[in-house]
BALOBA-1460 file (C-alpha; in Angstrom, 3 decimals):
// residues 330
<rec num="1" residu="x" x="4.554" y="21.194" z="-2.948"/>
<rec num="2" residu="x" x="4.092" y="23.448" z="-5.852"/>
<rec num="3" residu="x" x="7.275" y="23.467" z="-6.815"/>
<rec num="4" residu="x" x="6.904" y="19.751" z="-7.303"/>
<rec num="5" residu="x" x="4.159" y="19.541" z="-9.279"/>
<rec num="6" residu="x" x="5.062" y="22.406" z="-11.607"/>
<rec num="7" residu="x" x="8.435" y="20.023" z="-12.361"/>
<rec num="8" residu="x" x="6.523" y="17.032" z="-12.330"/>
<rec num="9" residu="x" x="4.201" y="18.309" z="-15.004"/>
<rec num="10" residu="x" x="6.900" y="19.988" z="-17.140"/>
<rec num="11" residu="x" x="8.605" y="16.187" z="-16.746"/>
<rec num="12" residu="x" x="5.920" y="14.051" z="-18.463"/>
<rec num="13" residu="x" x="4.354" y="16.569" z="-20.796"/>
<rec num="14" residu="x" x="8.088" y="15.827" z="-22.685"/>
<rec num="15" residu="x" x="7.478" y="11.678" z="-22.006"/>
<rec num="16" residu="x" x="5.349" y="9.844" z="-23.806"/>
<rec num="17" residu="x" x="5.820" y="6.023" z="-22.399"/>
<rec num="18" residu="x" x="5.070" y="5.040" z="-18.960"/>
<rec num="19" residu="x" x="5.234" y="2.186" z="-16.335"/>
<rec num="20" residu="x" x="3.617" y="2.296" z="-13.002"/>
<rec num="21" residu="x" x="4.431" y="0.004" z="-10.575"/>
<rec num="22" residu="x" x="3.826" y="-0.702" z="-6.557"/>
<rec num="23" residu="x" x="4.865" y="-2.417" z="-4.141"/>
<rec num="24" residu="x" x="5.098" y="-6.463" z="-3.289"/>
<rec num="25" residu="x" x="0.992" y="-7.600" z="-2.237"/>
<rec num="26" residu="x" x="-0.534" y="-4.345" z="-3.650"/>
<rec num="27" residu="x" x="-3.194" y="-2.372" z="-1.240"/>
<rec num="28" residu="x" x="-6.199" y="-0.448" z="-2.041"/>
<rec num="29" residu="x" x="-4.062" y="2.982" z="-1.941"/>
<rec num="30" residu="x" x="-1.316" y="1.099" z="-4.313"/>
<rec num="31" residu="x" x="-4.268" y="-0.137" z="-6.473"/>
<rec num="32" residu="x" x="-6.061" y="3.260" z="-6.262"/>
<rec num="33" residu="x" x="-3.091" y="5.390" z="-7.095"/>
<rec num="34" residu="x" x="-1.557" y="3.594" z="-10.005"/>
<rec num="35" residu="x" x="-5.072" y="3.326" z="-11.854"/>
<rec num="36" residu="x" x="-5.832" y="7.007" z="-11.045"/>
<rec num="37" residu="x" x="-2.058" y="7.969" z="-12.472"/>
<rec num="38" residu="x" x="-2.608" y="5.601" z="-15.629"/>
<rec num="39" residu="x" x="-6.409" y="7.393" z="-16.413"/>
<rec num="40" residu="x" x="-4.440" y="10.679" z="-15.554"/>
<rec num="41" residu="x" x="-1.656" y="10.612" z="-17.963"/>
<rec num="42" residu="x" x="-3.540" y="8.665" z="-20.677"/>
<rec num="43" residu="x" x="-5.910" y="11.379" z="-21.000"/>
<rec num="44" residu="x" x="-2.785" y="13.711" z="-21.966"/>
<rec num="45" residu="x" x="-2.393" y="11.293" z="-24.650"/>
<rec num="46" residu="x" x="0.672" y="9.030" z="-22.870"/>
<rec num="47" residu="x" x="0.999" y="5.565" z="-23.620"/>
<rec num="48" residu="x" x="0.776" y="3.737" z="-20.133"/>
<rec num="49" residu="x" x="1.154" y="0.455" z="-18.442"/>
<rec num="50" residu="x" x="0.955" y="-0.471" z="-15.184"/>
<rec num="51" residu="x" x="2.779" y="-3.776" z="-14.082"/>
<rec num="52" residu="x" x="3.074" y="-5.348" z="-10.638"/>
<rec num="53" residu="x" x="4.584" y="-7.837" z="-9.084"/>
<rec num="54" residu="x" x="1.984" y="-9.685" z="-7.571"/>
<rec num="55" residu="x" x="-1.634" y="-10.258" z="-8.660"/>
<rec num="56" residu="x" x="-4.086" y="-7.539" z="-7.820"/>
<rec num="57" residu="x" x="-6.504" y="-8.936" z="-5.078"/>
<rec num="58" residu="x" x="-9.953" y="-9.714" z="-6.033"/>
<rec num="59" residu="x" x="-11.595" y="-7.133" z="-3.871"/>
<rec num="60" residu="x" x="-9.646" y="-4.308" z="-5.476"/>
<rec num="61" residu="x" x="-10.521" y="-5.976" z="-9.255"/>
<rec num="62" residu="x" x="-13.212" y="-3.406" z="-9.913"/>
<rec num="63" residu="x" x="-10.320" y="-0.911" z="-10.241"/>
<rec num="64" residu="x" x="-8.019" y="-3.522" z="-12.068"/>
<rec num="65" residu="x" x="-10.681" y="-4.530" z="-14.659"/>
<rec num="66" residu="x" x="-13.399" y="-1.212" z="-14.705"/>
<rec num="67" residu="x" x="-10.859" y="1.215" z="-14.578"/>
<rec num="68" residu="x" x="-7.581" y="0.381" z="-15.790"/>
<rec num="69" residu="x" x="-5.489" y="-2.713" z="-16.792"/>
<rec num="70" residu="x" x="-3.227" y="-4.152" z="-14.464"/>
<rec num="71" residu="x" x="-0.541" y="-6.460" z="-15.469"/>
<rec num="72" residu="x" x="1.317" y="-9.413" z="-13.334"/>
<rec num="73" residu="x" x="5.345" y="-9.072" z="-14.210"/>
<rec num="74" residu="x" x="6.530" y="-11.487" z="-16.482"/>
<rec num="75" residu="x" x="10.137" y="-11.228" z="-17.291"/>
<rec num="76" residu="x" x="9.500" y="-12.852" z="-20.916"/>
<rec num="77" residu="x" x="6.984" y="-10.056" z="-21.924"/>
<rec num="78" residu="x" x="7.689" y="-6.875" z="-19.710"/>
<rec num="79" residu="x" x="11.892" y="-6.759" z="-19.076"/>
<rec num="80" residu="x" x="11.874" y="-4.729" z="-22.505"/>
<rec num="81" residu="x" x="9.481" y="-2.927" z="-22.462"/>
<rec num="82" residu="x" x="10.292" y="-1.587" z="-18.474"/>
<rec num="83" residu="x" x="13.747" y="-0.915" z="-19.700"/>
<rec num="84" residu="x" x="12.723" y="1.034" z="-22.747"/>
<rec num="85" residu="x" x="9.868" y="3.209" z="-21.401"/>
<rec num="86" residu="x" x="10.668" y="6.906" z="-21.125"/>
<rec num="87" residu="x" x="9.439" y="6.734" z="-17.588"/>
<rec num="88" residu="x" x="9.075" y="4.915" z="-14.620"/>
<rec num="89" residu="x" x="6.608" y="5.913" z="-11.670"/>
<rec num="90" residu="x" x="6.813" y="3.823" z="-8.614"/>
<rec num="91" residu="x" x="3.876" y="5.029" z="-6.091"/>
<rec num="92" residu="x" x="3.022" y="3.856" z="-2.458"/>
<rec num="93" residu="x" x="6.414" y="2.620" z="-2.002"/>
<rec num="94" residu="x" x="10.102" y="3.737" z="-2.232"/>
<rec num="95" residu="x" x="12.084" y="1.094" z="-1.738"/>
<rec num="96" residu="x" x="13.403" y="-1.047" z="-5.044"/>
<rec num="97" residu="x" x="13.310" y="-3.858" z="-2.404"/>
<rec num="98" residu="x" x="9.457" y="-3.657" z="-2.569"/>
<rec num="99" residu="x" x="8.827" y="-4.227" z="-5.669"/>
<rec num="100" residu="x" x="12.430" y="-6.575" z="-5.835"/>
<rec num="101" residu="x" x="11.581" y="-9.064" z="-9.160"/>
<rec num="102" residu="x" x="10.871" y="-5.551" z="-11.053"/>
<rec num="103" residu="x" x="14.103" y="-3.965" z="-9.379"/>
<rec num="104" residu="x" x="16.920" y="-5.023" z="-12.232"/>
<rec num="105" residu="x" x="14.665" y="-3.507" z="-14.981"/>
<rec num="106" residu="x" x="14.381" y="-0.399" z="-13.200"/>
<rec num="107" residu="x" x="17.424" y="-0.124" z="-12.183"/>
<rec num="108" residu="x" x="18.425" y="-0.441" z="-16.063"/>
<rec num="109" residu="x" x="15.884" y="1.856" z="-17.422"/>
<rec num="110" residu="x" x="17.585" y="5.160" z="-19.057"/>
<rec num="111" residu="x" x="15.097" y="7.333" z="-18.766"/>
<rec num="112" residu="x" x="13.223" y="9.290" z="-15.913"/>
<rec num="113" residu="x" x="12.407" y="7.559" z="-12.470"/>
<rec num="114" residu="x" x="9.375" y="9.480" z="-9.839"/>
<rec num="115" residu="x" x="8.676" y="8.139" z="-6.871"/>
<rec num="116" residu="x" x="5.390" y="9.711" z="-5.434"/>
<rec num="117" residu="x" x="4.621" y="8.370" z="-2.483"/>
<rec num="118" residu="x" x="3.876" y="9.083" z="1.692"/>
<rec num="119" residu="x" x="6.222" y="6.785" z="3.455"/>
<rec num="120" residu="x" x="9.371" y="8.049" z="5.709"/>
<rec num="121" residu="x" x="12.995" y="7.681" z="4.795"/>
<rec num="122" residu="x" x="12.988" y="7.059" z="0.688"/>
<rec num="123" residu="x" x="15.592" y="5.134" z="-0.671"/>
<rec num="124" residu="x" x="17.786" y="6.661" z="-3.550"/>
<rec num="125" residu="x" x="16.407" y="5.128" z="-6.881"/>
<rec num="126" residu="x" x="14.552" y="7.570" z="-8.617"/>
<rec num="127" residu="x" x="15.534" y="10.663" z="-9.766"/>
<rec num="128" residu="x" x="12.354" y="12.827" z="-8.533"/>
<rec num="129" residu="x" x="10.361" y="12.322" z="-5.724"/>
<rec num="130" residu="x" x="7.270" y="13.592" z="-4.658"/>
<rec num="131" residu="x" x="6.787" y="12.399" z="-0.872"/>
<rec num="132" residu="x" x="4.640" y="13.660" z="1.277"/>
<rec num="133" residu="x" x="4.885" y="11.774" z="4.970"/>
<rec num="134" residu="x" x="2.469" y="13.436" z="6.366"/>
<rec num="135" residu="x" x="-0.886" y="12.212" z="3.869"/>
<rec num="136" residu="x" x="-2.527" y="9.401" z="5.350"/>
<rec num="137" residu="x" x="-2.853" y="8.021" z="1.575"/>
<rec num="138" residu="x" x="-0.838" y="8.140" z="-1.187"/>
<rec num="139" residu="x" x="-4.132" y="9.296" z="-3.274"/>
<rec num="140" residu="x" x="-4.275" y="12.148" z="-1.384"/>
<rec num="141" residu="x" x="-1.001" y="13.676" z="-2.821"/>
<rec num="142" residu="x" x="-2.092" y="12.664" z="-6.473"/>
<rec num="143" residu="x" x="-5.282" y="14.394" z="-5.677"/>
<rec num="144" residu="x" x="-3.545" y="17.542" z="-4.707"/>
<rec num="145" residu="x" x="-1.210" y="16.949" z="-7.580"/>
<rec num="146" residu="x" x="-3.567" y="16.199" z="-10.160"/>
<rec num="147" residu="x" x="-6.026" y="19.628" z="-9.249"/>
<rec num="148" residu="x" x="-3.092" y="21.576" z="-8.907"/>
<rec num="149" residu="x" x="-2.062" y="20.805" z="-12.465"/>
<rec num="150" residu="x" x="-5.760" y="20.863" z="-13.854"/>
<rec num="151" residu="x" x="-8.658" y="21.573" z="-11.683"/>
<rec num="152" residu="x" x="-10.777" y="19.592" z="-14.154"/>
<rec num="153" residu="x" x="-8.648" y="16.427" z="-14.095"/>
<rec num="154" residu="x" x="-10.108" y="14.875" z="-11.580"/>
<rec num="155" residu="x" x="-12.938" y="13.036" z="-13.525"/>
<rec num="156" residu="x" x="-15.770" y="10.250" z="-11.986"/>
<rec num="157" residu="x" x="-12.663" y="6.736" z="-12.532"/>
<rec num="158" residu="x" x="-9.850" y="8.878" z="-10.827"/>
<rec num="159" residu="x" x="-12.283" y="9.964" z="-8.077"/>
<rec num="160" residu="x" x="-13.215" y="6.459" z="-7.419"/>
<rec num="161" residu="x" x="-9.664" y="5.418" z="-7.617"/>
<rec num="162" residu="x" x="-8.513" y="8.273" z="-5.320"/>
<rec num="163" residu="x" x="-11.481" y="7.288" z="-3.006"/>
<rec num="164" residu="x" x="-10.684" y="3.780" z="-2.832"/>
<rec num="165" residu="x" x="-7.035" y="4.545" z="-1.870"/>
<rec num="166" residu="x" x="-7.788" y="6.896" z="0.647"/>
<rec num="167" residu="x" x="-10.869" y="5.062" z="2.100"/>
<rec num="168" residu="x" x="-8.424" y="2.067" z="2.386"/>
<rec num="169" residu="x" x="-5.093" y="3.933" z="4.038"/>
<rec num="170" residu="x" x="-7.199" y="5.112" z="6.508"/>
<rec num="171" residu="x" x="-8.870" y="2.617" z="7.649"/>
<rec num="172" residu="x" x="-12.026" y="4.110" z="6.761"/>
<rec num="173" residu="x" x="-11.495" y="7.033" z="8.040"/>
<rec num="174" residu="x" x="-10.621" y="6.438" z="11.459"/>
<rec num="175" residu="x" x="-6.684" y="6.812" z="11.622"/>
<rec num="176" residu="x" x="-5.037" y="9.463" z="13.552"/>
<rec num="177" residu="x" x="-4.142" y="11.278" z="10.163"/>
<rec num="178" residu="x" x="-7.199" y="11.371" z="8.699"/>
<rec num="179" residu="x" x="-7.548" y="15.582" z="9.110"/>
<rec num="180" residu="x" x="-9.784" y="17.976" z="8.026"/>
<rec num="181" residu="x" x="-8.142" y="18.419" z="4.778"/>
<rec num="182" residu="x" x="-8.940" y="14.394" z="4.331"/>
<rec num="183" residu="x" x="-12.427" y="15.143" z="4.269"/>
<rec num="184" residu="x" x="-12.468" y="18.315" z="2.346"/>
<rec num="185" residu="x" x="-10.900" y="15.733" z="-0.889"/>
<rec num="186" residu="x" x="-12.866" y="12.773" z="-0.157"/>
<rec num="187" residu="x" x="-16.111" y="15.309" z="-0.093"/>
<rec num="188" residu="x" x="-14.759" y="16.711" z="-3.379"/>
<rec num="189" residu="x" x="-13.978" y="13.401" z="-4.807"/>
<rec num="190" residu="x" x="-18.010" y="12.079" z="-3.914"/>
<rec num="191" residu="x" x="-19.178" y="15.781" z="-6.061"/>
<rec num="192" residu="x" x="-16.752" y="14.207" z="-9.245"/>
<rec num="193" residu="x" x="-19.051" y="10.829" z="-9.112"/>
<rec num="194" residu="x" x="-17.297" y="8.554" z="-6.424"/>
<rec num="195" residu="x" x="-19.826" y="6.657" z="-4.821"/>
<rec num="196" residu="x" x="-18.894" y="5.301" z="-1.257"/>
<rec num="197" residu="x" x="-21.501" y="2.857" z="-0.478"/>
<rec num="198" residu="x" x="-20.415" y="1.120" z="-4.053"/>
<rec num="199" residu="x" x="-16.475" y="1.318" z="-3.238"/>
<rec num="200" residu="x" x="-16.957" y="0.585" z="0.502"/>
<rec num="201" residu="x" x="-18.701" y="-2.884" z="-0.904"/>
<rec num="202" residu="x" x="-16.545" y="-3.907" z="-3.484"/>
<rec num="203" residu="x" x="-13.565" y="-3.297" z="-1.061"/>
<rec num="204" residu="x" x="-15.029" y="-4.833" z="2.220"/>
<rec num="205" residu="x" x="-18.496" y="-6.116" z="1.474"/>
<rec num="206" residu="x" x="-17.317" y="-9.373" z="-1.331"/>
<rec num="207" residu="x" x="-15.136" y="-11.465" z="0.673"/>
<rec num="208" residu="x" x="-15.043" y="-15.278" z="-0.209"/>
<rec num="209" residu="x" x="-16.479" y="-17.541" z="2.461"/>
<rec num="210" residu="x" x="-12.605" y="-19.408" z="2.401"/>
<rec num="211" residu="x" x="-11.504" y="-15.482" z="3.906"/>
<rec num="212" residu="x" x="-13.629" y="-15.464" z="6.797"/>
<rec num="213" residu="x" x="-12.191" y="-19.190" z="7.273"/>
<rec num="214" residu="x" x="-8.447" y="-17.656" z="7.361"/>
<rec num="215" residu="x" x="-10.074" y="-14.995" z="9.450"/>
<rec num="216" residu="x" x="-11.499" y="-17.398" z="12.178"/>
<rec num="217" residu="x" x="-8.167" y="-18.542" z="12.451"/>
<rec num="218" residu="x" x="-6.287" y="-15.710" z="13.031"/>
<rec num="219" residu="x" x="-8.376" y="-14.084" z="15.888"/>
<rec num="220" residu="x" x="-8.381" y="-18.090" z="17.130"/>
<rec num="221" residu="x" x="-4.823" y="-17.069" z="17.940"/>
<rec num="222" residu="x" x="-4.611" y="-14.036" z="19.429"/>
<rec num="223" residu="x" x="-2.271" y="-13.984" z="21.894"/>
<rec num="224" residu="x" x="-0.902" y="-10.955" z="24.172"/>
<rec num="225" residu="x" x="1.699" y="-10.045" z="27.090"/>
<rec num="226" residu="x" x="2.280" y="-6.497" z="29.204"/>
<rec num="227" residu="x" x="-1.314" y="-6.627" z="30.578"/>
<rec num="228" residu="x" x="-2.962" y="-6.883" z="27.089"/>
<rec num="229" residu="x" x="-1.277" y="-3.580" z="25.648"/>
<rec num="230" residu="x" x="0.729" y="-5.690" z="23.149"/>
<rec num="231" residu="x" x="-1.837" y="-8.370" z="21.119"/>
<rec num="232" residu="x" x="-0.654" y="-10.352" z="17.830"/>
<rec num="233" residu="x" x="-1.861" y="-12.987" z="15.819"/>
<rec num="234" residu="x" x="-0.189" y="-15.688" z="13.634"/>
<rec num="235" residu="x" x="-0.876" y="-17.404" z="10.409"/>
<rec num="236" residu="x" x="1.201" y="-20.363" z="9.221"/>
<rec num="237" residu="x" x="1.210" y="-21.744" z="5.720"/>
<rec num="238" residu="x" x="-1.094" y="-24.649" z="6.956"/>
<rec num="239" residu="x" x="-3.627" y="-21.936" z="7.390"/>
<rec num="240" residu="x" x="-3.483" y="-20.666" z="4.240"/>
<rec num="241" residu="x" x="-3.152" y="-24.408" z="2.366"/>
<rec num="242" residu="x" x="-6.675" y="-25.545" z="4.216"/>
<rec num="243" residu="x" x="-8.829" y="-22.841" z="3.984"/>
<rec num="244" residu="x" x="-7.512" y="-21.980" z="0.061"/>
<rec num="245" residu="x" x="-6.260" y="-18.243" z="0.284"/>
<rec num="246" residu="x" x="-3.504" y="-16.502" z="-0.304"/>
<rec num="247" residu="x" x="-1.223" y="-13.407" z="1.278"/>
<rec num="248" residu="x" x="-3.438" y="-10.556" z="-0.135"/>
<rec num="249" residu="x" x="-6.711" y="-12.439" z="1.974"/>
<rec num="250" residu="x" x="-5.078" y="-11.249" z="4.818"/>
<rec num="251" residu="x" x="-5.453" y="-7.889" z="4.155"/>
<rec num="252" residu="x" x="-7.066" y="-5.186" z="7.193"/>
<rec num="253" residu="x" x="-7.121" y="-8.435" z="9.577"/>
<rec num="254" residu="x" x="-4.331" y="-6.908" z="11.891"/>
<rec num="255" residu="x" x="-6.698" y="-3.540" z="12.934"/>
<rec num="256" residu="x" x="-8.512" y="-6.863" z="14.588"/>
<rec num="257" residu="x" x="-5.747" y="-6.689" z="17.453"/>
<rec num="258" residu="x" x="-6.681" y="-2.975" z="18.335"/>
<rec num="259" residu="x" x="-10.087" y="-3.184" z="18.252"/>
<rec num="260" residu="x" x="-9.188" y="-5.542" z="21.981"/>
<rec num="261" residu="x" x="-9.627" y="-2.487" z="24.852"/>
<rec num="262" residu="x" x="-5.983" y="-1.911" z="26.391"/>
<rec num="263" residu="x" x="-4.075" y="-2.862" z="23.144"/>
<rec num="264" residu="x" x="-1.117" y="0.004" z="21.903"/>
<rec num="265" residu="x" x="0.655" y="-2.427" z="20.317"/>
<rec num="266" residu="x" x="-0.886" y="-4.835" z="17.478"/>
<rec num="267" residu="x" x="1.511" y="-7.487" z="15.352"/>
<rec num="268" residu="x" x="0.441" y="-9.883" z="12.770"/>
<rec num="269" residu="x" x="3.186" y="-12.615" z="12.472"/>
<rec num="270" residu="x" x="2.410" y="-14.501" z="8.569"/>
<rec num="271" residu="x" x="4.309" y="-17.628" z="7.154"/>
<rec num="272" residu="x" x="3.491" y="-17.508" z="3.383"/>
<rec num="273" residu="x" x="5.572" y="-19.110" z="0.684"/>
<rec num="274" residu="x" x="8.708" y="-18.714" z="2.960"/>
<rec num="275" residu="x" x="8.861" y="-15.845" z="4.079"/>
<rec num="276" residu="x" x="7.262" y="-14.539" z="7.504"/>
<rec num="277" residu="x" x="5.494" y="-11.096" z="7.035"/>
<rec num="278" residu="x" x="5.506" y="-9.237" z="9.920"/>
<rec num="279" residu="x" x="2.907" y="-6.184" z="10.431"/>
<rec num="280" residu="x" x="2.947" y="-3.515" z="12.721"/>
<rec num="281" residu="x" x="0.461" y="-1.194" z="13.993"/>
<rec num="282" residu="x" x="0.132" y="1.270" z="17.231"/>
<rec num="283" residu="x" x="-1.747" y="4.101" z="18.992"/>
<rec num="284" residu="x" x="-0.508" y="7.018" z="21.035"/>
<rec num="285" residu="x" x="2.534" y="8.182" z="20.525"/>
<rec num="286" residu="x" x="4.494" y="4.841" z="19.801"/>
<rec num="287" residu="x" x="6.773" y="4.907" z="16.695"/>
<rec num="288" residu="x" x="5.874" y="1.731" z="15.362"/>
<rec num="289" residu="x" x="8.011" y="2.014" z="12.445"/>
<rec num="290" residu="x" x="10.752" y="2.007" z="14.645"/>
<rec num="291" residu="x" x="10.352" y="-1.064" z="15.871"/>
<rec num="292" residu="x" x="10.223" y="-2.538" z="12.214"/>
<rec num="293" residu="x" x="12.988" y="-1.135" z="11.132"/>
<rec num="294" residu="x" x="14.851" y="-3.406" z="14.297"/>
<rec num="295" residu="x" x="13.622" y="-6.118" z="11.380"/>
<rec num="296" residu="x" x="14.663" y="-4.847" z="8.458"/>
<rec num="297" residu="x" x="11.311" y="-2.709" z="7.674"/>
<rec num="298" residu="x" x="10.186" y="0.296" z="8.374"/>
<rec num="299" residu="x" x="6.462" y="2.464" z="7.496"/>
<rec num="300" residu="x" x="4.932" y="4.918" z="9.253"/>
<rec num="301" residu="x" x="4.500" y="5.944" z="13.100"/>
<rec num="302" residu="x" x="1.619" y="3.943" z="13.638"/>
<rec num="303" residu="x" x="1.305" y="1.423" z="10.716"/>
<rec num="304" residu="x" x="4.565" y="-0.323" z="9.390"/>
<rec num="305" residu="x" x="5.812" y="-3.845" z="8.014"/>
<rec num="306" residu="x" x="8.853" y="-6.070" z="7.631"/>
<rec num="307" residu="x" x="9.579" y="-9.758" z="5.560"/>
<rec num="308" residu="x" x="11.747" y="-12.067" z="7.344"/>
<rec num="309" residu="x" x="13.528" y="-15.019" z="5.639"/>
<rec num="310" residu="x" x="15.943" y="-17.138" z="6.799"/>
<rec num="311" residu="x" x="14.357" y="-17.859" z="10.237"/>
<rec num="312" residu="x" x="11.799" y="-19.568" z="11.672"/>
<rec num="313" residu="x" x="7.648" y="-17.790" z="12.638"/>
<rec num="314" residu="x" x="8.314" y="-18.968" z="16.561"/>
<rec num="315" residu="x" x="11.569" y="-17.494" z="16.377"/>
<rec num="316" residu="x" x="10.360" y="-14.229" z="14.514"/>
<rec num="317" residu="x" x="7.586" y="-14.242" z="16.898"/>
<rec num="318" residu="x" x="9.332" y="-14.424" z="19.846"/>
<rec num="319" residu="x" x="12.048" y="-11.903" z="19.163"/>
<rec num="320" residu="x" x="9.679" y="-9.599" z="17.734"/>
<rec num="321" residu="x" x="7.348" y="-9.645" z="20.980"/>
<rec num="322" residu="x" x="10.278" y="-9.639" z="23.191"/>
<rec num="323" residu="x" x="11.513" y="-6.094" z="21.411"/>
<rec num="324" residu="x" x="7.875" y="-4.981" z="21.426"/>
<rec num="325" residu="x" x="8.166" y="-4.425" z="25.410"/>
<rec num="326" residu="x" x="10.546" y="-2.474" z="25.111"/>
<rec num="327" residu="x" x="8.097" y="0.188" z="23.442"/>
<rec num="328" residu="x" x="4.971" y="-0.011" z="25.756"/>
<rec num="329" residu="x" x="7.829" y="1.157" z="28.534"/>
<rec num="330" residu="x" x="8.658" y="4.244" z="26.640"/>
């Protein structure tokens, strides 16, 4: 992608105001990536904010609050200032429906929009876009984007950033695109100061007691059909009401369903503030994305997501099982 990067670079060295934003319920790799991008352009000297829509989870605050500031969207303070910034970067996402209460402000920002990101099929907002959907992490193409503009920008915050996001996307390193190449950067990334025993903790290692509650209760419901090779588990807003979470507490707890022997299919159904988040995960060679997109979602082969409003979770549930068949037979 050097073509890419050499217009990428030639694109902000004329900028000089930035927003970063993610998507809706922010990840480790969405977390990762827009901290890494904010220490990267700042050190040129840009004048960067990052702004999301939802609160950053309290695992990933160590990037939030020792790294770089992350701000919760508030019309009444950022509408402005999104609209007047010189440029936009959106990263682990491409869809303006993703990041939806930001979406009007983009959409009436004049300047420059980049998308950088590893998802399939982007949708046409920005006006460059640096995909890759191949990466397992979206930190993994700043990484190659960042070296390949300075081999010495990599310092010891962006290669814990980076880490974290690519630590995170691949499940610890265990997903099927986690390559050689994945190791060669995160081995890089541990020589610029990262420290994985530290991240691995903060990320994994600090839950609240009330999130193994919410966790009790979702592998209490594990249910499956087609001889065990489809599993899913459900949360209802009850769940999340009594044991004092919130959406981003369910983070990781789908890979749960495909740790269970037999499972190539693993959903996680959750009713939160009314909507019903569905998640969708696979092995082999099912296109799990697919399947999402049957729901108005879509991701990648093996890890993808929908929201779902307007109907009820034993409705989604059931429809959403009912098409899952459908893929085991392939």
């Amino acid at each position: 992608m050097k073509k890419e990067f050499h217009e990428f670079n030639m694109l902000v060295s004329a900028k000089q105001t930035f927003v970063i934003t993610t998507h809706i319920n922010p990840d480790g790799d969405a977390i990762g990536s827009e901290t890494a991008l904010a220490l990267f352009l700042s050190g040129r000297g840009k004048t960067v904010t990052i702004i999301n829509q939802s609160p950053t989870p309290d695992n990933l605050t160590f990037l939030s609050s020792g790294i770089y500031p992350v701000e919760c969207y508030d019309a009444a303070r950022h509408a402005a200032l999104i609209r007047g910034v010189d440029c936009i970067i959106v990263v682990d996402t491409n869809a303006p429906g993703r990041f939806f209460a930001l979406a009007d402000d983009v959409a009436a920002n004049t300047g420059t929009k980049i998308c950088i990101d590893h998802h399939l099929e982007p949708e046409p907002f920005a006006d460059m876009y640096i995909i890759d959907a191949e990466a397992p992490a979206t930190g993994e193409l700043l990484y190659e984007l960042f070296t390949a503009i300075d081999a010495s920008a990599v310092t010891t915050p962006i290669a814990k950033a980076l880490y974290t996001c690519i630590m995170t996307d691949t499940g610890s390193f265990r997903f099927p695109k986690t390559d050689a190449q994945t190791h060669m950067i995160t081995a890089d990334l541990l020589r610029r100061g990262a420290d994985p025993s530290e991240i691995y903790q903060a990320v994994y290692d600090s839950s609240p007691v009330n999130r193994l509650h919410l966790l009790g209760r979702a592998l209490d419901s594990i249910r499956s059909i087609e001889d065990g090779a489809v599993a899913w588990m459900t949360l209802r807003q009850t769940d999340f009401d009594e044991t004092k979470t919130v959406g981003a507490d369910t983070d990781n707890l789908i890979n749960y369903t495909l740790s269970i022997a037999g499972v190539r299919i693993g959903l996680m159904f959750t009713e939160f503030d009314g909507v019903v988040k569905v998640s969708f995960r696979s092995k082999g060679d099912i296109w799990i994305n697919k399947l999402a997109k049957e729901f108005g979602g879509n991701g990648h082969k093996h890890a993808a997501g929908a929201r779902i409003t307007g109907r009820g979770l034993v409705e989604i549930v059931d429809k959403v099982t009912d098409r899952a068949r459908a893929y085991i037979e392939l």
